[in-house]
C-alpha positions in Angstrom: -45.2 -25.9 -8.3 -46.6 -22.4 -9.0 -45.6 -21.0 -12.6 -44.1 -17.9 -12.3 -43.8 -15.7 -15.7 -42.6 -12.5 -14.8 -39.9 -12.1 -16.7 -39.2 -8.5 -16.0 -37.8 -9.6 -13.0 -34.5 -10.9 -15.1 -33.3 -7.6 -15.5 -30.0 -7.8 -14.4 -26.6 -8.3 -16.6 -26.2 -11.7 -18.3 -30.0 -12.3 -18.3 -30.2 -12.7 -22.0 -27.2 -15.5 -22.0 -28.9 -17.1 -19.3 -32.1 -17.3 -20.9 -30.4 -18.2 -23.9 -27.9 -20.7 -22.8 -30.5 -23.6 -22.6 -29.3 -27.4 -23.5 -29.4 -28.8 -20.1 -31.9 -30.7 -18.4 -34.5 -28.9 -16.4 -34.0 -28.2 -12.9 -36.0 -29.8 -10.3 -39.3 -28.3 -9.1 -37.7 -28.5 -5.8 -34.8 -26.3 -6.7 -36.6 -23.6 -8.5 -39.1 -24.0 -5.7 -36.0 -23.1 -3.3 -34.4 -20.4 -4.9 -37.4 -18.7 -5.8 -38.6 -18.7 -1.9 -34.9 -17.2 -0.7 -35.7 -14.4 -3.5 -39.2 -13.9 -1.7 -38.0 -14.4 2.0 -35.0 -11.8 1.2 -37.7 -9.5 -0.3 -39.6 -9.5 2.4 -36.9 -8.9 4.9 -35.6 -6.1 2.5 -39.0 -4.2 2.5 -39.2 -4.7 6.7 -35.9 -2.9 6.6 -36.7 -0.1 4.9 -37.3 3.1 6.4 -40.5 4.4 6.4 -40.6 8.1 7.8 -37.4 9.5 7.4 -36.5 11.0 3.9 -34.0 9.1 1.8 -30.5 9.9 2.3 -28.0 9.2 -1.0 -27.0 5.8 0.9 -30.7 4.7 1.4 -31.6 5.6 -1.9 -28.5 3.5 -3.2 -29.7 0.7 -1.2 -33.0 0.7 -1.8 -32.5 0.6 -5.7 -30.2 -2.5 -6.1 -31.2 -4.8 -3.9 -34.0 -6.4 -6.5 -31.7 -6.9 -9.3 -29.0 -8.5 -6.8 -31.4 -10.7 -5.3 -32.6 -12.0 -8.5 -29.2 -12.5 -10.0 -28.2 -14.2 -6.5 -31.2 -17.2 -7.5 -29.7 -17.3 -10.8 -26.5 -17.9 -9.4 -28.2 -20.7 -7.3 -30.0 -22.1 -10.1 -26.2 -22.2 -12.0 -24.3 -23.6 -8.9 -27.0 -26.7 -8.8 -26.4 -27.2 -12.2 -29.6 -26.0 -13.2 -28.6 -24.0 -16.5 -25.4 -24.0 -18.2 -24.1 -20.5 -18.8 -21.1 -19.7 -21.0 -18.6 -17.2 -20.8 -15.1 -16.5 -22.9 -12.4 -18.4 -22.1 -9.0 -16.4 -20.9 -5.4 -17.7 -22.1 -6.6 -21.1 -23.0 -7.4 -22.0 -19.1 -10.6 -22.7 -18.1 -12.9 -19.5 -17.4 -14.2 -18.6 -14.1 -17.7 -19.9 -13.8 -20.4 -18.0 -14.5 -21.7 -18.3 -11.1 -18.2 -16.8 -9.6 -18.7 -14.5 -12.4 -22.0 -13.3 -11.2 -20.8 -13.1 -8.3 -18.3 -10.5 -8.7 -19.9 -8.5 -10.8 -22.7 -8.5 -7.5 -20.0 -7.5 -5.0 -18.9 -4.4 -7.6 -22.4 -3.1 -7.4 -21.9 -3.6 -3.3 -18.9 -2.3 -3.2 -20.2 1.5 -5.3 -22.8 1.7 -2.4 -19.9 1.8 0.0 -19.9 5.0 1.5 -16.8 7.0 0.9 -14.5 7.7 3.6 -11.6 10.2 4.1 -9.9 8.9 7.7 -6.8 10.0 9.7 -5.8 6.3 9.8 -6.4 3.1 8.8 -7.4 -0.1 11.2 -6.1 -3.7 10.3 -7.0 -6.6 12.8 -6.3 -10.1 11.7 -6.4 -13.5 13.2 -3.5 -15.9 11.2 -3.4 -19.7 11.7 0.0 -20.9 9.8 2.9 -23.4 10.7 5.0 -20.9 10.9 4.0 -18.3 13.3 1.0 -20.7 14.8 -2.1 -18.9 15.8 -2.3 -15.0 16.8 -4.1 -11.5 16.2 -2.1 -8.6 15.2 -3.7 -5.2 15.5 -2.2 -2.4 13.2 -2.9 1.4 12.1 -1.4 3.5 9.3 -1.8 6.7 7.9 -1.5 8.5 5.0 2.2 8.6 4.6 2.4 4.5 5.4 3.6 4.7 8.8 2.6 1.8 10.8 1.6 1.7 14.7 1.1 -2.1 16.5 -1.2 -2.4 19.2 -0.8 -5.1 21.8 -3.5 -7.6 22.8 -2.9 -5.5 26.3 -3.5 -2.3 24.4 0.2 -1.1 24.4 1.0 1.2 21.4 3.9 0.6 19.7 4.9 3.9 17.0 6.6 3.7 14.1 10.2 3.2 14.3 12.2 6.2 13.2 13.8 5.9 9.8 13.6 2.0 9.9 13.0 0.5 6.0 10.2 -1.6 5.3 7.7 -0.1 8.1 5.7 1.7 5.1 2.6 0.1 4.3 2.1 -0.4 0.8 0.3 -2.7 -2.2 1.7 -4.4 -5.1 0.1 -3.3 -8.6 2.1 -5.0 -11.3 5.8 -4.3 -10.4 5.4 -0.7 -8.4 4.3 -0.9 -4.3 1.8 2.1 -4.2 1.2 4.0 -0.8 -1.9 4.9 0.3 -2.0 8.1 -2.0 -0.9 6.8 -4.7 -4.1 4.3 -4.9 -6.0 7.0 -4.8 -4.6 8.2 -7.8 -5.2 4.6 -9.8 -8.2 4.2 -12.3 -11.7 3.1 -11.2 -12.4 1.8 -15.6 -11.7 -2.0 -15.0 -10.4 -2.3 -17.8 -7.4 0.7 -17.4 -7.1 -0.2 -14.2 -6.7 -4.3 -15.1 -4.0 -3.1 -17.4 -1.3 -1.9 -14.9 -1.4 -5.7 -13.0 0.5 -8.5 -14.2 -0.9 -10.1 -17.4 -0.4 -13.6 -16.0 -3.9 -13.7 -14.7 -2.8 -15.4 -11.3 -0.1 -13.0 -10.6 -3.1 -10.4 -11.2 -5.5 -12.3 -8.8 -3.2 -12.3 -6.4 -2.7 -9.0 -6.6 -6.1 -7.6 -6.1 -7.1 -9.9 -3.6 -4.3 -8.5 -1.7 -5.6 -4.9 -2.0 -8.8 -6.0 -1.2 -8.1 -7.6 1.6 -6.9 -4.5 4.0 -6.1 -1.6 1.5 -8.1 1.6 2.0 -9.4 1.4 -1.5 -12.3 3.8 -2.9 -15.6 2.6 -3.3 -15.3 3.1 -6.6 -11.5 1.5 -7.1 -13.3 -2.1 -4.9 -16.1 -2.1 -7.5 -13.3 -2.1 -10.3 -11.1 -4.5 -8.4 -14.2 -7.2 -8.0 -14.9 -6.4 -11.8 -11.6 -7.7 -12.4 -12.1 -11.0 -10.7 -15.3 -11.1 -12.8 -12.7 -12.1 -15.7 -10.8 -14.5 -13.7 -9.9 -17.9 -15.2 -10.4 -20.7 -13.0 -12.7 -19.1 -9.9 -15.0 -21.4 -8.9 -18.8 -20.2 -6.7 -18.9 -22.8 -3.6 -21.6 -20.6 -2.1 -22.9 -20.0 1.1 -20.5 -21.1 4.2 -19.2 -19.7 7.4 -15.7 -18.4 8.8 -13.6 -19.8 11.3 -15.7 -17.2 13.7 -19.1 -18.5 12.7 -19.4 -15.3 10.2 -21.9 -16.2 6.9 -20.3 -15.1 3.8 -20.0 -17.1 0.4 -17.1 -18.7 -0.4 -15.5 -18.7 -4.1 -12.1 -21.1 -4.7 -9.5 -21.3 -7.2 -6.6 -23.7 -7.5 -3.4 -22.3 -9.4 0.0 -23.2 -9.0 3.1 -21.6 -6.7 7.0 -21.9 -7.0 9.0 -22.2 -4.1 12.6 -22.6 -4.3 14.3 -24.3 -1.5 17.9 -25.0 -0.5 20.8 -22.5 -0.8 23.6 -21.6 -3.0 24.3 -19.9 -6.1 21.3 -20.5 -7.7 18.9 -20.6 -5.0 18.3 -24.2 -4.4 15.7 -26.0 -6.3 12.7 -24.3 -7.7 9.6 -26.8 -6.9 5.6 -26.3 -8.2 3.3 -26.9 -5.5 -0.7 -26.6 -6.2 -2.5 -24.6 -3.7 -6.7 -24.4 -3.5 -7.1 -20.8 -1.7 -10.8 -20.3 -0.6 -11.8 -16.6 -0.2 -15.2 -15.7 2.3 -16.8 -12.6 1.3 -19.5 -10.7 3.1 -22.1 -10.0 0.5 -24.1 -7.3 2.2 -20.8 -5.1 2.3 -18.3 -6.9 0.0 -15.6 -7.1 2.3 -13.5 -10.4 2.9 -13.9 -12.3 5.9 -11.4 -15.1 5.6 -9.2 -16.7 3.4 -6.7 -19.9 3.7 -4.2 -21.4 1.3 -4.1 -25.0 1.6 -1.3 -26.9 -0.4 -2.7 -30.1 -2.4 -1.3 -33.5 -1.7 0.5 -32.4 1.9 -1.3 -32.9 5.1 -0.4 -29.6 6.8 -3.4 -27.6 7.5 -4.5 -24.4 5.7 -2.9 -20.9 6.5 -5.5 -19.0 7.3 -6.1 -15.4 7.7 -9.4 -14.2 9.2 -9.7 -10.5 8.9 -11.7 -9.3 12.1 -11.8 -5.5 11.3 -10.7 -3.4 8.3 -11.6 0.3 7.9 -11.3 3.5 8.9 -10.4 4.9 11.7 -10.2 8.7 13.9 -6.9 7.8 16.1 -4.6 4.5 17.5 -6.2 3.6 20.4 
């Protein structure tokens, strides 16, 4: 194996704990061996891509300043996920603490998620295919603009607009107790820390949350990059790396299993309440930072996995 000593090339966060976290066995040479030739082989595919007449725009000059640190952090994710090096990080309400690789992660897809171009659109497009035993298997196409009204579009193309005056046709997100329309996010904090402040302190409740804002809300660059900063601080999220969605789509996959409370029966009181455990699996695009799929399967049943696969989310000029 070629030694490789450049350690300038660590400069991303967490480097120092890395290097400093030691106690483990060493990896193999044919692990270092592999994640130091995806570093190289993404290199070299990053330098192909980059222009090489036209002046830099602010995007390109976003993209072309990252990518190094990111890819380096990405092999010392690998090197953590093969249980290469042991890296610690605080523990969070006596529950176990997201892994540092899941960590790592995160804190990647904020960085993704500034580089984002901002938008201001008319409307907003939400295509997704759900797979549950309820409703079975279909794709619902939707738009909404600025005030929450919401417009369906058939798999013929058929607009359906907004009924007039009917409740519950607003599209909103939960933050803590409030629903916030599309303004109103506009209005919330981008400081991580302010903003992980207004969500529910239980730290699922909260990961719930902002996975559900990140899945379809028309969130700021700035506001996704806080949002993924939170999940950096997650208890319980575990990296499973590299994968594909139901559509043959590669993202990487991070997991967490937390428990649910269903009550069933009727009555006064509701019926009884009963704790299931649930392992929902969340596919993220790590070029743009936007999810791809994710499924909620309940442990010990043999029902399959809801899954939602979300086929387009962004902006949009008109309902068409």
């Amino acid at each position: 194996m070629t030694e490789r000593t450049d350690h300038s090339l660590l400069d991303f966060p967490g480097a120092g704990e890395l290097i400093a976290a030691g106690g483990v066995a060493p990896p193999s040479a044919g692990a270092v061996d592999g994640a130091w030739e995806a570093v190289a082989r993404t290199a070299r595919e990053e330098e192909r891509a980059r222009p090489t007449t036209a002046p830099p725009t602010r995007l390109t000059s976003h993209r072309v300043r990252r990518p190094r640190r990111l890819l380096v952090a990405a092999a010392a994710v690998a090197a953590i996920a093969t249980g290469a090096v042991a890296y610690p990080v605080l523990d969070m309400g006596g529950e176990p603490a997201a892994t540092a690789s899941a960590s790592q992660f995160f804190e990647g897809m904020a960085e993704v998620a500034e580089d984002a171009p901002a938008t201001t659109p008319a409307y907003w497009k939400v295509r997704v295919e759900t797979d549950n035993q309820d409703d079975g298997k279909r794709t619902d196409t939707s738009y909404f603009d600025r005030e929450g009204r919401v417009w369906s579009v058939d798999a013929d193309g058929t607009v359906h607009e907004p009924p007039a005056g009917e409740e519950g046709k607003v599209k909103k997100w939960p933050v803590g107790k409030k629903w916030l329309t599309w303004p109103e996010l506009e209005k919330l904090p981008t400081d991580e820390k302010t903003l992980a402040a207004l969500f529910p302190k239980d730290a699922h409740s909260r990961f719930d949350q902002v996975t559900i804002m990140l899945e379809d809300s028309p969130a700021s660059p700035e506001l996704r990059a806080a949002l993924f900063r939170i999940l950096a601080d997650t208890p319980g999220m575990k990296l499973v790396g590299d994968v594909r969605d139901s559509k043959g789509r590669a993202g990487v996959a991070v997991e967490i299993t937390q428990n649910s409370w269903v009550r069933l029966g009727e009555g006064e009181n509701g019926g009884d309440a009963v704790t299931l455990r649930s392992k929902d699996r969340y596919i993220i695009a790590p070029d743009t930072g936007l999810l791809l799929e994710t499924t909620h399967k309940t442990i010990g049943r043999d029902t399959p996995p809801d899954r939602y696969t979300w086929l387009e989310v962004g902006p949009a000029d008109r309902v068409e």
